[in-house]
C-alpha positions as CSV (number, residue, x, y, z in Angstrom):
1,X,0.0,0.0,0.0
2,X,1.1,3.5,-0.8
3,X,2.2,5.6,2.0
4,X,-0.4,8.6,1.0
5,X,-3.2,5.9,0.3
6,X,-2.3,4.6,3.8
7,X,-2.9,7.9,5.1
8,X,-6.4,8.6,4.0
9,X,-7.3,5.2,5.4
10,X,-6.2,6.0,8.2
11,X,-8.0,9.2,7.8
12,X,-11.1,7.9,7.2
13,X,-11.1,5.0,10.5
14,X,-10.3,8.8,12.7
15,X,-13.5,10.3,11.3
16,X,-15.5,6.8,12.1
17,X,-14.2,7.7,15.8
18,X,-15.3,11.3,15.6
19,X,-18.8,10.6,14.1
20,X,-19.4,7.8,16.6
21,X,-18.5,10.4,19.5
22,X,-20.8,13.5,17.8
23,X,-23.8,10.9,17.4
24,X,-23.1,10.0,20.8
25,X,-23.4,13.3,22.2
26,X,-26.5,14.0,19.8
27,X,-24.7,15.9,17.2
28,X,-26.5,14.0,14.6
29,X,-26.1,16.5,11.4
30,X,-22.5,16.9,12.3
31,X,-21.8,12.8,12.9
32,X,-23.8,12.1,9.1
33,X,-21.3,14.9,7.7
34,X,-18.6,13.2,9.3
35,X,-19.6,9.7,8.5
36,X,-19.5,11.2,4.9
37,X,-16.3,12.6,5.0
38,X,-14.8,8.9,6.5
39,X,-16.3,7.4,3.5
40,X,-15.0,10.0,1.2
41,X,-11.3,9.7,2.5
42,X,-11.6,5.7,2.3
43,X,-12.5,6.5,-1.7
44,X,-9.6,8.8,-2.0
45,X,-7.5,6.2,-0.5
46,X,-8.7,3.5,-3.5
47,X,-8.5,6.1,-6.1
48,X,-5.1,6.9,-5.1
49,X,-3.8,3.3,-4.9
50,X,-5.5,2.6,-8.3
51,X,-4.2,6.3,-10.4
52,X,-2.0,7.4,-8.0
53,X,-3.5,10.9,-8.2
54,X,-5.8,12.4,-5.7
55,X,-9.6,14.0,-6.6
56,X,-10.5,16.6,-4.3
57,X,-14.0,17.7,-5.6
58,X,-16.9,15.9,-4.1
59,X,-18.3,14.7,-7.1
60,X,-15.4,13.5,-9.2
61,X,-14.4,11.3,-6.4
62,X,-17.9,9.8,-6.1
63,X,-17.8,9.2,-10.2
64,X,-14.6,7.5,-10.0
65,X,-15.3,5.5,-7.4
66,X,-18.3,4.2,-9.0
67,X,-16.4,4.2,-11.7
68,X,-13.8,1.6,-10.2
69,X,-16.7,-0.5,-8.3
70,X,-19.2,-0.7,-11.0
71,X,-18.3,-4.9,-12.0
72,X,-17.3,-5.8,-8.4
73,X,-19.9,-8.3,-8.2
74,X,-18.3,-7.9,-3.7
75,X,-20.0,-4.1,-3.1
76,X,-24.0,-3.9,-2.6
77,X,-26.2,-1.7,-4.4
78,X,-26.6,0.6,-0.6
79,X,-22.4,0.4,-0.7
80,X,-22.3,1.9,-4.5
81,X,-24.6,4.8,-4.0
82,X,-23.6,5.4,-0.6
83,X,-21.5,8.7,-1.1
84,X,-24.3,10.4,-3.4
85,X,-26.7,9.4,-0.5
86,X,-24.5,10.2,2.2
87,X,-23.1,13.8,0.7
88,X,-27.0,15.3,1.5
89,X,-26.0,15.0,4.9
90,X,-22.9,17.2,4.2
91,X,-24.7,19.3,2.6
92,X,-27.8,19.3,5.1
93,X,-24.6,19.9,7.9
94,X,-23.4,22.8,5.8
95,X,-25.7,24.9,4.8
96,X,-29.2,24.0,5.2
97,X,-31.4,25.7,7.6
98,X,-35.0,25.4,9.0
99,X,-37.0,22.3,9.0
100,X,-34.9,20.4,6.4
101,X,-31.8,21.0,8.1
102,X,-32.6,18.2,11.2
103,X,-31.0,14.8,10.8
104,X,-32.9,12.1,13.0
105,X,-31.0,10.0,15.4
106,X,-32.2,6.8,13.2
107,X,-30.5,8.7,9.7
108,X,-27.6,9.4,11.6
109,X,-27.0,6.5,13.0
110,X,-27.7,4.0,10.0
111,X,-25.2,6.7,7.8
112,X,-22.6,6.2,10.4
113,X,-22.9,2.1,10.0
114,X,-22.7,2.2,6.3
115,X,-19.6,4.2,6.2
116,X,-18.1,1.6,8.6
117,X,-19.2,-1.0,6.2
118,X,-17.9,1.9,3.2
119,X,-14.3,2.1,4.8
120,X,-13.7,-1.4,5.8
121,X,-15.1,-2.7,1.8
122,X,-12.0,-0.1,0.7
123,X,-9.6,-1.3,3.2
124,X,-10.3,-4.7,1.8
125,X,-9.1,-4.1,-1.6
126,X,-6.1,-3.0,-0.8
127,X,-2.8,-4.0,-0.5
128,X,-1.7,-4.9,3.2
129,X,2.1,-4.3,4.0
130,X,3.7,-3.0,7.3
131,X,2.6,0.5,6.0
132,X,-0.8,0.0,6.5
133,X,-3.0,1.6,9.8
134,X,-4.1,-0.1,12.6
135,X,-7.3,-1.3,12.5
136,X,-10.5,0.3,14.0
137,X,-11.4,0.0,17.2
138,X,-13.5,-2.9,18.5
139,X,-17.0,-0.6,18.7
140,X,-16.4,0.5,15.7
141,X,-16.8,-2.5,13.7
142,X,-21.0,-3.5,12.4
């Protein structure tokens, strides 16, 4: 594994620890933004490994990755759409205001298990070497 590929993995498992503490505390807009942000890092990380070149914009690293996933037969339909989904929550986080801009504990929470599920299905097609971060924590894991 690539150091820099390495280190948005790792990036993304920090923000799984940070949105499990925010939707503990009932930040729920600010743990789906986060959850979002894990899984985005996690698609950086296999973009990176695969072109060597990072995407910073929100929506070319959601095309590419579903570029690069499209015939893995291994990644669920709810796994392949998960950043388009998720990125209303970042969005909802950002700049929304008024009744549209709540995030229910249930939304929150199921967003913050899918990116687990996101960042761990990324981790998995990865090289492993002596390079690669430490896994998650045990209450992070589905």
């Amino acid at each position: 594994m690539k150091p820099q590929t390495a280190a948005f993995l790792e990036k993304s498992r920090e923000l799984l620890e940070h949105a499990e503490t925010m939707l503990s505390i009932g930040l729920r807009e600010q743990a789906g933004r986060t959850a979002y942000l894990a899984a985005f890092h996690a698609a950086q990380a296999l973009i990176f490994e695969t072109h060597g070149r990072v995407f910073k914009k929100h929506a070319s690293v959601q095309g590419e990755f579903a570029r690069l996933v499209k015939d893995d037969s291994r990644v669920d339909t709810e796994l392949r759409a998960f950043l388009g989904r998720s990125f209303q929550l970042k969005s909802i986080a950002d700049y929304e205001i008024g009744p549209g801009s709540k995030v229910s504990d249930e939304v929150a929470g199921a967003t913050l298990q899918t990116a687990r599920r996101f960042v761990e299905y990324v981790a998995s097609l990865l090289p492993a070497d002596s390079h690669a971060p430490s896994p998650p924590p045990a209450t992070l894991k589905p």
